[in-house]
N, C-alpha and C positions, 0 to 999 in steps of 0.2 A: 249451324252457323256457316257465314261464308267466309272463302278464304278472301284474305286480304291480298292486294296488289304486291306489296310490300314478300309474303310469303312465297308467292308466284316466281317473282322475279328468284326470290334465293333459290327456290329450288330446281327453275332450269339452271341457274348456274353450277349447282351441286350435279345436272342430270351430265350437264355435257362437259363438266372437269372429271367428272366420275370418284371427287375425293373432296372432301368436308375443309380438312384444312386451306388446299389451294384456293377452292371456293369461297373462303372466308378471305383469303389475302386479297384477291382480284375483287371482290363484294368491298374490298376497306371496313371488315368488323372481324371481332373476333369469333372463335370455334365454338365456345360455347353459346353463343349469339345465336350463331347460324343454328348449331343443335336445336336449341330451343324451339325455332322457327316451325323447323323441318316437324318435329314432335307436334309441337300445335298443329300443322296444316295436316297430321295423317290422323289427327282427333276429329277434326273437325270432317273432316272424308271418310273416318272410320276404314281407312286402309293402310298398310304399309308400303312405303313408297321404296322403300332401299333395305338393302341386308348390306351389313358392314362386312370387308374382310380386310385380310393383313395387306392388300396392295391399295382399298379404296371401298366406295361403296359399288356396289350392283343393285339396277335397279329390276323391280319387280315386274310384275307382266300388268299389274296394278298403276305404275309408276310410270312406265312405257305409255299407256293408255292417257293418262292424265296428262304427260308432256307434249301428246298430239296433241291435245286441246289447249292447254297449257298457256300459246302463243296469242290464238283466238280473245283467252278470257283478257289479257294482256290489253290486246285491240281493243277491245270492249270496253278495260277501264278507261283507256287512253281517251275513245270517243265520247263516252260520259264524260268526263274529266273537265273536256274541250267544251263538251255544249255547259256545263254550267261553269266554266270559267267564265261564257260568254252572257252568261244569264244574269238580268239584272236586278233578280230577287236578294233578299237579303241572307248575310251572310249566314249558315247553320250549321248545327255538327253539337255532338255531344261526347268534353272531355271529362278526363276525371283529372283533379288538382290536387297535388299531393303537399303538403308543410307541416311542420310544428305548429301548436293550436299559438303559442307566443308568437311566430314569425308570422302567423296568418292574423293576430292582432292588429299589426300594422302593416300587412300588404294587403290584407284582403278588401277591406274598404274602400281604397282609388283605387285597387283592378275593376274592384266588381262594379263601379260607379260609371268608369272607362267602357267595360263591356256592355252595357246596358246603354250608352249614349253611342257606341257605335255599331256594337254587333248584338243586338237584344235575341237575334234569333240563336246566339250561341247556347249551348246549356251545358253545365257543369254540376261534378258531385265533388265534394269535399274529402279529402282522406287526411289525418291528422295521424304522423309519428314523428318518432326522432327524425332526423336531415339526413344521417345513414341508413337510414331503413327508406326511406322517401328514394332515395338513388338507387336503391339497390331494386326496390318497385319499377324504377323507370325505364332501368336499365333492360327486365325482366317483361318490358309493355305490359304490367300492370295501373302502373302510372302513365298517363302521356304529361306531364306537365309540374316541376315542383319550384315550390321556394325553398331554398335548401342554405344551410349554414356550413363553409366550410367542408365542402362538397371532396372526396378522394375521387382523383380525375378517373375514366373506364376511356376507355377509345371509341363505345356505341353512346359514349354522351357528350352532349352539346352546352358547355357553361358560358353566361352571360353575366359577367359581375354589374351588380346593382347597385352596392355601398358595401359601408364598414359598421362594423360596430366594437364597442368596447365591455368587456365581461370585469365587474370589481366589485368590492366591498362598497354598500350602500346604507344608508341610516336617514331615519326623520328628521328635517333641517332644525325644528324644534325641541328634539330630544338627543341630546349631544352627549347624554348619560343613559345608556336601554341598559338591558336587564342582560346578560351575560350570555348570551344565545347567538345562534349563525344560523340562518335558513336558508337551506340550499339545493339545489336537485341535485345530488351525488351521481346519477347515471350520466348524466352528461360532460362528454368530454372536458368541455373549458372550466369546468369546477371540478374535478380531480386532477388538472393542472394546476389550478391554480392554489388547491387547497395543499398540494406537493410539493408549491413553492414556498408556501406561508411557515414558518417556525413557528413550533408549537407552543413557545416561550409568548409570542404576540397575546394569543387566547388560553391562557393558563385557566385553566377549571373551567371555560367557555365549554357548552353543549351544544352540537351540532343535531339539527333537526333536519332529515330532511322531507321537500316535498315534490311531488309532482306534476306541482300548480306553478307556474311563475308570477300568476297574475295572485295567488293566496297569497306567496311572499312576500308580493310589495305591499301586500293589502296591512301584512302582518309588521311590515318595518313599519308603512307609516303610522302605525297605529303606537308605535315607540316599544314593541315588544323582544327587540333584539336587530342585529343588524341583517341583511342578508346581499348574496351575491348574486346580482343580477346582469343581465346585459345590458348596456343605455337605453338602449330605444323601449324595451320591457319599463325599467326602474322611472324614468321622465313622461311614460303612456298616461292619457287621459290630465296630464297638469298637476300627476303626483308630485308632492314636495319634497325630494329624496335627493340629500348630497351625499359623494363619496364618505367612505367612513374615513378613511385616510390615504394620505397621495403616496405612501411609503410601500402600500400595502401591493402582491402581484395584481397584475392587470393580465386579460390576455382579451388579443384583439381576433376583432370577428372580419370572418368575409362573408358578403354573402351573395347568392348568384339564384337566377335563373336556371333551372336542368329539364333535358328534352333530347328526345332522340331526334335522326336528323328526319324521318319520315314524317315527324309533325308538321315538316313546312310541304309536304308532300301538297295539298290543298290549300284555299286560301284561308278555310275557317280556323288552321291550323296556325297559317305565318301572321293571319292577323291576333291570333292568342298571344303567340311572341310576342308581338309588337307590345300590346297592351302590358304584358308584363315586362317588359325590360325596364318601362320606365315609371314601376311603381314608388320608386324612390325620390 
């Protein structure tokens, strides 16, 4: 594998601070960030670049060697960089797009529609988890790119708010009497708030089912088999007929955002993925 631009750069700053922390403050990321980095690039070289001690790191004879060059590969990318910024080929690059399989319901369609009418030579792979695992992927450059819900801020990530949404009690507009049932994904956050705020008096003998479909959910309320708790934009998908079960009941409101480290704008195939995704809303 080759090293990245990105990895270059942190580790002459790591060569010529001679200490992981200051390198990180002057870099503007965190320590563990940088570790990370430093770890990848002596995998991919199959060498070790530094021995840690109690005053800083020292570099190896390994390390020494590769920071003479170091500067050159540096030029190299800069000069690549330059002739195809200048290059009038279409744009390419292949990321990976990380969301929940429900937030990728309704963003993926106008991204991927967008992408395809402007940057067709882009190519992407899908990754589907929770919005916390998706950040914590991106953060780790497993992910270059996510739809994420109520994202915990990191200082190596980059948030772009898209819209809102609202998480409630939902039911068949037709069936104003379901069978005594709540279908919910209990793993997720906004439903173990919300189910923490609801008194157990409201759903006396009600049986909580859970799943980890949100689109089985809705399938299951409208079908009038009990109510459940969904997000709006999940609960109203496809022209489903689904109104609140009651306005009394907690609500909890969603944010949701764009996340990306800042080296994705490093390129242009990179800042034009941004672009396309800020405005899937």
């Amino acid at each position: 594998m080759i090293a990245s631009p990105t990895e270059i750069e942190y580790f002459i700053e790591v060569y010529q601070t001679r200490h992981i922390s200051k390198a990180a403050i002057r870099l503007g990321i965190t320590q563990p960030t940088l570790t990370l980095s430093l770890q990848r690039l002596e995998e991919k070289l199959g060498v070790k670049l530094f021995h840690r001690t109690k005053q800083g790191v020292v570099s190896t004879e390994q390390g020494t060697l590769f920071y003479k060059k170091a500067h050159s590969l540096i030029d190299s990318w800069s000069e690549i960089h330059h002739d195809l910024g200048q290059s009038v080929e279409t744009l390419q690059g292949h990321f990976k797009i990380g969301c929940h399989q429900s937030v990728g319901a309704y963003t993926l369609p106008r991204f991927l529609t967008s992408l395809q009418e402007t940057a067709p030579g882009i190519e992407i792979n899908l990754v589907h988890d929770f919005s916390r695992k998706i950040t914590e992927r991106i953060v780790s450059y497993d992910i270059d790119l996510g739809f994420v819900v109520n994202p915990v801020r990191h200082p190596d990530l980059v948030l772009r708010k898209m819209g809102e949404d609202r998480v409630m009690f939902w039911r068949a507009r037709n069936s104003p009497q379901v069978p005594r049932r709540i279908f919910a994904d209990v793993n997720l956050v906004q439903i173990q708030d919300i189910l923490g705020r609801t008194h157990s008096k409201e759903f006396k003998d009600w049986k909580l089912i859970n799943s980890h479909s949100l689109e089985l959910i809705r399938t299951l309320v409208l079908s009038g088999q009990g109510v459940g708790i969904l997000p709006e934009r999940v609960a109203k998908a496809d022209g489903a007929d689904l109104v609140p079960y009651d306005s009394k009941l907690p609500i909890f409101e969603d944010k949701i955002f764009v996340a990306y480290r800042k080296d994705v704008l490093a390129n242009r195939a990179g800042r034009e993925l941004v672009r396309l995704a800020s405005f899937v809303l």
